[in-house]
C-alpha positions, 0 to 999 in steps of 0.5 A: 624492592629494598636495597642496602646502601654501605659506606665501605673502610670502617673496622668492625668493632664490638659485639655481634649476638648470633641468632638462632640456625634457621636451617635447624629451626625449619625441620624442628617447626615440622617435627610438631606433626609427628605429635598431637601434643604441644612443642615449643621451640625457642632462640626461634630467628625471625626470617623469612623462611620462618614466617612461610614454614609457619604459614604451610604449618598453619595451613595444614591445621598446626596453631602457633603461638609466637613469645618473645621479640628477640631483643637484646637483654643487658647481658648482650645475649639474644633472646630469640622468640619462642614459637609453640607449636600444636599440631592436635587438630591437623585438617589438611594434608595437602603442601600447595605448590604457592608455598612450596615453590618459595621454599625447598625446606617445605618438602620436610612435611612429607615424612612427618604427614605421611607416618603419622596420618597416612597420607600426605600431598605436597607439591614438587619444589621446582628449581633452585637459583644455586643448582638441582637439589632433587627429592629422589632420594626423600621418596626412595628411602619412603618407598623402602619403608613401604609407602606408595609414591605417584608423582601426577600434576607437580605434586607428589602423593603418597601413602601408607596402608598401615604404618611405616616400616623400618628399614636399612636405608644407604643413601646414594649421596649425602642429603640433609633433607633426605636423612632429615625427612627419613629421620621424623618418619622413621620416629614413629615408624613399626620397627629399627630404620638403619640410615648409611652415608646419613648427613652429620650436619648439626642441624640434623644433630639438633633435629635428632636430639629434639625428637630423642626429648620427644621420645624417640630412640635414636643412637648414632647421633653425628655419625653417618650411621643413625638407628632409629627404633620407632616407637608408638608415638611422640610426646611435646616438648620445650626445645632450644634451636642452636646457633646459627653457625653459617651466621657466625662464619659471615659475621667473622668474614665481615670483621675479618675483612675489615681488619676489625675486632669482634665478639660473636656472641653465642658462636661455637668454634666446636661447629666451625672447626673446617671454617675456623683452620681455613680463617686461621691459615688466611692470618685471622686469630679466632678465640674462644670467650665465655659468652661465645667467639672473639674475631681478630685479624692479626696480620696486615693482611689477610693470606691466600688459601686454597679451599675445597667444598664438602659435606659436614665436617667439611668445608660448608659451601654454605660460607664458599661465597663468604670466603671467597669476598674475604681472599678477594683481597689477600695477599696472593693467589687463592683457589675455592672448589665447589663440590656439592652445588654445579651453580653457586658461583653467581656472586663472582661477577658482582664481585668482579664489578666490585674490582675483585680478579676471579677466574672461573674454571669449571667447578674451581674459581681462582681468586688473584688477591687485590689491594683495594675493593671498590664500591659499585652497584651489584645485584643480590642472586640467592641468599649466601651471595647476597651476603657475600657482597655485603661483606665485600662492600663493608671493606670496599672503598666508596659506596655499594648499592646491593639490589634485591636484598629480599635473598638477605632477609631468608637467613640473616635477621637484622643484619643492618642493625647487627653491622651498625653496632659494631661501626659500619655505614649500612642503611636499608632503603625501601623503594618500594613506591605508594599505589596511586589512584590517577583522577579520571 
């Protein structure tokens, strides 16, 4: 299992390209099954949710072909890889739990294969490391256009007599994977679907402007109101992923934290305004330049600030445990709130190793702002809190080893080599030991 070893102390400087989102790519890999047509999708980041959404899609039938290796161009801007899609000849309607269980995303094959085949079988994803992330309100909203759902030996099947039904659907709670699902199933769907309390999230937004380029009648569109007209059937496309806004938030923590000064290439301020007035009040100057965002801090130290959890446009809990390594050393006290997941403070205590003063109460941790981090051997627990150390180590003083770094490479593509760029003492070292055959 790979480790990442950081020499603390250094400021961050230079350019950072931001990557494409995976949290859009994923919906967008599975909207090919609602099309027997081609659709190619670019600015693709190359992680490991990528490669095992890939790998359920072609399991299903889907072929893919992979363009493009990512690289920078001499502009600075990322290439990214183009990944085409075509789902014309889709044999297998069943998402077995070995892939499933590795990734919750994988549950956004339901919609697209029940609308337009029929049918669909696809395992329950099981637990997550950061809380409960139930699928109820997925298959409410599908029972509500008519389909019938039997959950029987950890697998969830259901199907349809006919097609899919429009509906007016309010969802209880606000749900990226439900509006998501509910959204491609209800592109191709007999009649006007209605989405209440619908996620705002960009991710949903690029999800929703892809199918609007495949042909689907959507309005609404960022709101947390979404019509949708379906329509016969969809078309394929060529369709760029947006930038990774959760990627540019870590990268300006790290410069942050560093007292450093970078450029975020291909970030977008417009899809961070919640993170960028908390940066802002910490003492962080976040500016607009024509090739994305520059990172400064201005003051000598970073200001405590009290944070609070929410969907978008919220605060992202997505970048909680980010934040929460940058006020571990501000000047004073400061207070973050967990509102969407009941167990996302699992970095505090690798944090703590690191010399951080956090007190968890209940769904609220108060941070006591120290002068100096030190380095320490900490244990990566899910994806967001393993970059949360690394950001933590990059401003400690000494060395930080960070155990079980796999979690990194679900979000963060070349996270190392990104870092290294800009003046940080970061290598990844592979511990993984030569199989040996013992002579009799």
């Amino acid at each position: 299992m790979d480790k990442i070893r950081i020499i603390g102390g250094a400021p961050l400087v230079g350019s950072i390209p931001i990557s494409g989102a995976k949290n859009a790519a994923l919906p967008l890999m599975t909207a090919a099954l609602l099309t027997d047509e081609k659709l190619t999708l670019s600015n693709l980041p190359y992680l490991a949710d990528i490669v095992t959404m890939a790998s359920l899609l072609a399991q299903h039938g889907v072929a893919l072909t992979m363009n493009g290796d990512g690289k920078r161009s001499a502009t600075g801007l990322t290439l990214g890889r183009v990944l085409t899609l075509d789902a014309s000849n889709v044999n297998n309607l069943t998402a077995p739990y070995d892939v499933v269980r590795t990734m919750r995303a994988s549950v956004l094959v339901l919609g697209p294969l029940l609308a337009r085949f029929g049918s669909a079988k696809v395992s329950l994803p099981g637990g997550c490391a950061i809380g409960t992330r139930p699928i109820d309100l997925h298959l409410k909203a599908l029972e509500q256009m008519g389909a019938e759902i039997e959950l029987q030996d950890g697998y969830i099947h259901a199907k349809i007599v006919g097609r899919l039904k429009g509906a007016a659907i309010r969802f209880e709670k606000v749900s990226v994977g439900a509006t998501e699902n509910i959204l491609m199933a209800a592109s191709i769907a007999d009649g006007e679907t209605i989405l209440y309390n619908a996620a705002r999230e960009p991710e949903v937004c690029d999800l929703a402007h892809c199918l609007q380029k495949m042909g689907a009648k959507i309005e609404g569109i960022g709101s947390d109101e979404i019509h949708i007209q379906g329509v016969d059937r969809l078309h394929g496309c060529d369709y760029a992923v947006i930038g990774d806004r959760i990627e540019t938030g870590s990268f300006a923590a790290a410069a942050a934290i560093t007292g450093g000064d970078v450029e975020l290439i291909g970030g977008r301020m417009d899809l961070l305004q919640a993170v960028v007035e908390k940066f802002e009040a910490a003492g962080i100057s976040i500016t607009e330049t024509e090739r994305g965002m520059r990172v400064k801090r201005v003051a000598d130290r970073i200001q405590g600030i009290d944070i609070m959890t929410h969907p978008y446009p919220g605060f992202p809990t997505d970048m909680q445990a980010q934040m929460m390594a940058l006020l571990s050393v501000a000047e004073g006290a400061s207070m973050v709130t967990e509102t969407i997941f009941e167990n996302r403070y699992m970095h505090v205590p690798e944090l703590t190793r690191m010399g951080a003063n956090i007190v968890v109460h209940g769904s609220s941790a108060m941070i006591r702002g120290v002068p100096k981090l030190r380095g320490a051997e900490v244990m990566a627990t899910d994806l967001r809190a393993s970059v949360s150390l690394v950001i933590a180590a990059l401003a400690a003083e000494g060395e930080t080893m960070i155990h079980r770094v796999y979690h990194l490479d679900r979000g963060y593509e070349r996270l190392e080599e990104k870092l290294a760029s800009c003046g940080a003492t970061i290598e990844r070292i592979s511990t993984r030991q030569p199989f040996k055959v013992e002579a009799a």
